[in-house]
C-alpha positions, 0 to 999 in steps of 0.5 A, a space after each residue: 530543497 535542492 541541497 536535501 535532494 542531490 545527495 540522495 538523487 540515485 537512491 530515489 531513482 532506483 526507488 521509482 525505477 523498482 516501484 514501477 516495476 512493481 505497479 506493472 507486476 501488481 496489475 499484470 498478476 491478477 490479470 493473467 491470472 484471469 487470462 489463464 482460467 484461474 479460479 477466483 479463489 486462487 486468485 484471492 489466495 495469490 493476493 493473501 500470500 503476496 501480503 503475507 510474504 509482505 509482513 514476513 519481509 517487514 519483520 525479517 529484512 531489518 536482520 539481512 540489512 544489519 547482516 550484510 548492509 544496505 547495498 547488498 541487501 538491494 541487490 539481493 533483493 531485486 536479484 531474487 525479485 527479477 528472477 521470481 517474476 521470470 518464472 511466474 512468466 515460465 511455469 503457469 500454475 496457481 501452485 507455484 504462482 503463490 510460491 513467486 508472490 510470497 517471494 515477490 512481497 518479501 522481496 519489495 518489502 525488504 526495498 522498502 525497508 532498505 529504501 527508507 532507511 536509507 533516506 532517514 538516515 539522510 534526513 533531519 528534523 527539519 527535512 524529514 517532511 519534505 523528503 516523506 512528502 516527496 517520497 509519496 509523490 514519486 510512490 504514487 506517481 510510478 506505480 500509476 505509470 507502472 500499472 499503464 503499462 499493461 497495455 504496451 503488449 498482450 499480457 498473455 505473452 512474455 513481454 510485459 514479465 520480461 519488462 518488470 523484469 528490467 525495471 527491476 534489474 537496473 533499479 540496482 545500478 544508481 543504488 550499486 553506483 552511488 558515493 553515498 555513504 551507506 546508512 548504520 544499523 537499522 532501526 529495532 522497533 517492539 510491538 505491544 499489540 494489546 497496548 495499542 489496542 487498549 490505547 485506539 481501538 477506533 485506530 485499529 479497527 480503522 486499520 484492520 477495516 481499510 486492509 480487508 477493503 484494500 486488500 480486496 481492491 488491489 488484488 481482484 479489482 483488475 478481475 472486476 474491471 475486466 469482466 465488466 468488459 474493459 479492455 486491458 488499457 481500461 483495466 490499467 485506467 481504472 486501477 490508476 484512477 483510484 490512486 490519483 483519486 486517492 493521492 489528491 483528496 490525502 491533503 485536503 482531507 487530512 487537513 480538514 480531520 486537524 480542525 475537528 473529531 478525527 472519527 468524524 472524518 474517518 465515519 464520513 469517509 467511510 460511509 462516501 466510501 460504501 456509497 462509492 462500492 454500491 455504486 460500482 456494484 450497480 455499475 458494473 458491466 452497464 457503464 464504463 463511464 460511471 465505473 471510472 467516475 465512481 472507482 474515482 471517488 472510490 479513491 479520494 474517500 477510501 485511500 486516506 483512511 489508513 493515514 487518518 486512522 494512523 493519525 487518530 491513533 497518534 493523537 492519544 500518544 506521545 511523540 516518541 511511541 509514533 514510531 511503535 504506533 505507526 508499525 503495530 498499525 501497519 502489521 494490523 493493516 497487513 493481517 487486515 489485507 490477507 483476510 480481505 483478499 481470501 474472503 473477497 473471492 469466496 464471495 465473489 465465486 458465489 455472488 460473481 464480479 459485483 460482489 467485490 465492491 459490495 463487499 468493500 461498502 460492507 466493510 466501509 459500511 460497518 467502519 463508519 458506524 463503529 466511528 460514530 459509536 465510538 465518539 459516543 465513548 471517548 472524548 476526542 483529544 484536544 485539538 491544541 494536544 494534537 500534532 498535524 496530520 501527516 499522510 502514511 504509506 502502507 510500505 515498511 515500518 522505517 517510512 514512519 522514521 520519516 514522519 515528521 511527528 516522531 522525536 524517535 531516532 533510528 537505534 
């Protein structure tokens, strides 16, 4: 493991330097926003727009990175990142807040496409595993430290923008540093949409039903925790909890969906999912103890869905489609998240705060019946014809290079 990581030791730590730096944007946003007097509304769009400039960097920075290389492309990147943040610190306004988001995620999405091209490129067969697995960790580990944060200054003042704003900048100097040789062309990957439909709609479905539900939580939870009356440390410990929540239980889950029907585990999860939503909505603003219990079990049941119903999907495909697989369903999930956060906040202007967490038990609700219905027309595939489950970030279509299932080489 040591040999596998050395060479690639400053690539990922510009990664965790860059992603703490977004856990730190990401929860500062909405909260500020909030400070600020914006409307619901407004901040359901700020999210829709930062996943819409997500998706956008996806499909577009392949074509910068084979234009100008790697390293550039980083530095490019956190450049536009660090100064767009600055200015979200400058100019208050919803107007021009939503024109720094759709900057900020076509930014961090083009990081993550260099990023994990890169450490595909480093990888082989036999390695890819290990390095996707210590990839994760380090994701999930810095955006939960990224999201603490919050509470080492007011985040009505500068401080905390000027600081996303460092993290960001020196995330360049190991990248820009480094005697590594920088990776070749990046990978060209085709979407057939109506094939992957016809080939999993439990897949799709499933994916497109965990971006309304996540979409929503990332963009208004922190609103949600703070109009409860949490102070901004809770707020930063509630969203936290969620994700370790969610990282512990990925393993465990993922495991017990090899053993038996996938859809099984996915109508489960689902259904604990909505239970968890119903709770926080009977919770909120009445016990802070039980908002952090129940976002807590929130996580460990909604947060692998997006993996199991990736790893559903693949268990109908051949190993060298997982790649196009895995990409179509993270553009579903992308389309999926933009219309959650919109319509999350339409509810909660008329229904206030508990209707956020009603609306992600509706969606989980709803999910978990069509798994069970779908089991009722098609057969499960074989557990001998299926490969491991293998847990998946919601980052770039190159993470799926990584995935130790896909025989796909970068082209």
């Amino acid at each position: 493991m040591k040999a596998t990581l050395s060479p690639l030791f400053a690539l990922l730590l510009s990664s965790a330097l860059l992603l703490t730096g977004n856990g730190l944007q990401g929860i500062l946003t909405p909260i500020r926003a909030n400070i600020e007097g914006f409307s619901t509304i407004a901040i359901g769009i700020l999210g829709s727009v930062y996943f819409a400039g997500y998706i956008i960097g996806c499909l577009l920075s392949p074509h910068i990175v084979k234009r100008v290389g790697h390293i550039r492309s980083f530095v490019v990147f956190a450049a536009i990142a660090s100064a767009t943040i600055l200015v979200q610190a400058l100019i208050i306004d919803p107007l021009t807040w939503g024109g720094c988001r759709i900057v900020l995620g076509f930014c961090f999405a083009g990081h993550a496409t260099v990023i994990e091209s890169w450490l595909n490129d480093r990888t082989n067969n036999e390695t890819r595993g290990q390095i996707l697995s210590v990839y994760t960790i380090i994701t999930l580990t810095v955006i939960t430290l990224g999201q603490l944060m919050v509470g080492w200054s007011p985040p009505s003042g500068f401080t905390l923008f000027i600081l996303v704003s460092i993290l960001i900048s020196i995330s360049i100097l190991p990248v820009a540093l480094t005697v590594s040789m920088a990776p070749p062309p990046l990978l060209e990957v085709k979407l057939r949409l109506r094939w992957l439909f016809s080939t999993s709609i439990m897949g799709c479905v499933g994916c497109f039903s965990v971006g309304l539900a996540n979409g929503a939580f990332w963009t208004l939870g922190p609103v949600f925790s703070r109009e409860s009356g949490m102070s901004i440390q809770s707020v930063a410990i509630f969203m936290s909890v969620a994700v370790i929540g969610g990282a512990l239980s990925q393993w465990p889950l993922g495991k017990t969906s090899d053993t038996m029907d996938r859809r099984k585990v996915i109508g489960i999860c689902c259904f604990l999912s909505g239970i968890m939503g119903l709770g926080l909505t009977l919770v909120h603003g009445n016990s802070v103890t039980g908002m952090w219990i129940f976002i807590f079990l929130f996580g460990v049941f909604s947060f692998p869905l997006y993996s199991l119903c990736v790893a559903h999907t693949n268990d109908s495909v051949s190993c060298e489609d997982f790649v196009e697989v895995s990409s179509g369903l993270l553009l579903i999930f992308g389309v999926g998240a933009i219309i959650g956060s919109l319509l999350a906040a339409k509810l909660i202007q008329h229904g206030g705060q508990s209707a956020l967490f009603l609306f992600t038990a509706t969606v989980h609700g709803l999910t978990g019946f069509f798994a069970f219905y779908r089991i009722t027309q098609r057969e499960r595939v074989p557990i001998e014809e299926r490969e491991n489950f293998v847990s998946i970030a919601q980052t770039s279509p190159e993470v799926n290079m990584l995935d130790p299932r896909s025989e796909e080489q970068p082209v």
